[in-house]
Phi, psi and omega in degrees: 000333181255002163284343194262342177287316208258309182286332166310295187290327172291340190277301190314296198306285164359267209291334169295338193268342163295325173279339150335279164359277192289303146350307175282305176291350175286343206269336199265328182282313178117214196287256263302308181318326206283324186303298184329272176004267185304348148294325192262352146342274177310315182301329172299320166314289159326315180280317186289315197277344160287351161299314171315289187314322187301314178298337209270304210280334193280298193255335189249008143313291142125155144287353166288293170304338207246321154290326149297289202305302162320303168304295185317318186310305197273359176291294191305308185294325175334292193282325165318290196287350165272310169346297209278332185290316181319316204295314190286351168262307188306307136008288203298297191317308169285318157305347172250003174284273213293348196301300177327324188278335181254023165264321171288292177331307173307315166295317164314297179315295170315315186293347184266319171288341166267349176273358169269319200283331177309306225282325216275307182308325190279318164298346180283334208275318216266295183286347184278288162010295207262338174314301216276004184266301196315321166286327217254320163311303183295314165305290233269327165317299173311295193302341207258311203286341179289299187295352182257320177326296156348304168284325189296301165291357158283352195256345166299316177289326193270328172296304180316287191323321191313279195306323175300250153042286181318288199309291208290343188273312177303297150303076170243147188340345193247340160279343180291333163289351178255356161290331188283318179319309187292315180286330173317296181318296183321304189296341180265001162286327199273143170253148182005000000 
């Protein structure tokens, strides 16, 4: 590119210097000069403008494709990531839609576990309740009956005590002889 550059600006440099020339000599010559003149014109024309088509045609061809393709690139990826933002906004759009529904859900649920979790404590509470009347029930029973056994042997006791006491007042030698007497009696009544 930069020899065509170089070969271009000498091409240039020629033909202004040709036209210069011919110019200086037309001006000593007269009309015949002039007819030259607008040829090398053309001819200048004609040299420039194939310099031009040469560049159009050599280097930026391309350089066009090597930009299209960059653009094409930069397209193709363009349209991917939105494709993928489009895909990650419908994603997002739909998790908050359901977020409400499963955020109601989620309260349903708690509120049901907790209203199972009441129901399971007032029944534990309930059955601990009727254990401990029961037991307490089951005690004051145990306690009632130790206490009239209790009373019972003291009041057994306080009889014994009693009737000994009686007894022992009661009992003087001539009644004990007449029990023994009496019981003699009984027995001889008896057969064997």
């Amino acid at each position: 590119m930069k020899q065509a550059g170089r070969v271009l600006v000498a091409m240039s440099v020629l033909c202004v210097s040709l036209l210069a020339v011919v110019n200086a000599h037309a001006a000593e010559e007269g009309g015949a000069a002039g007819d030259a003149i607008e040829i090398f014109k053309w001819i200048n024309f004609a040299i420039v403008a194939i310099a031009i088509l040469w560049v159009f045609g050599k280097v930026l061809p391309p350089k066009f494709k090597s930009n299209a393709e960059t653009i094409s690139a930069a397209i193709t990826k363009a349209t991917a990531t939105k494709a993928e933002a489009d895909r990650v906004l419908r994603e997002a759009e739909a998790k908050l839609a359901n977020l409400q529904k499963e955020v109601q859900e989620l309260r349903a649920v708690a509120e049901g576990e907790s209203l199972a979790e009441v129901e399971r404590i007032r029944a534990a509470t309930q059955t601990e309740e009727q254990k401990i009347g029961s037991a307490a029930k089951a005690e004051i029973e145990a306690a009632e009956r130790a206490a009239r056994l209790e009373l019972k042997a003291l009041a057994a006791k306080l009889a014994v005590d009693g009737a000994e006491s009686l007894l022992a007042k009661q009992l003087t030698p001539q009644a004990q002889e007449s029990l023994v007497s009496a019981f003699v009696k009984s027995l001889d009544g008896r057969p064997n």
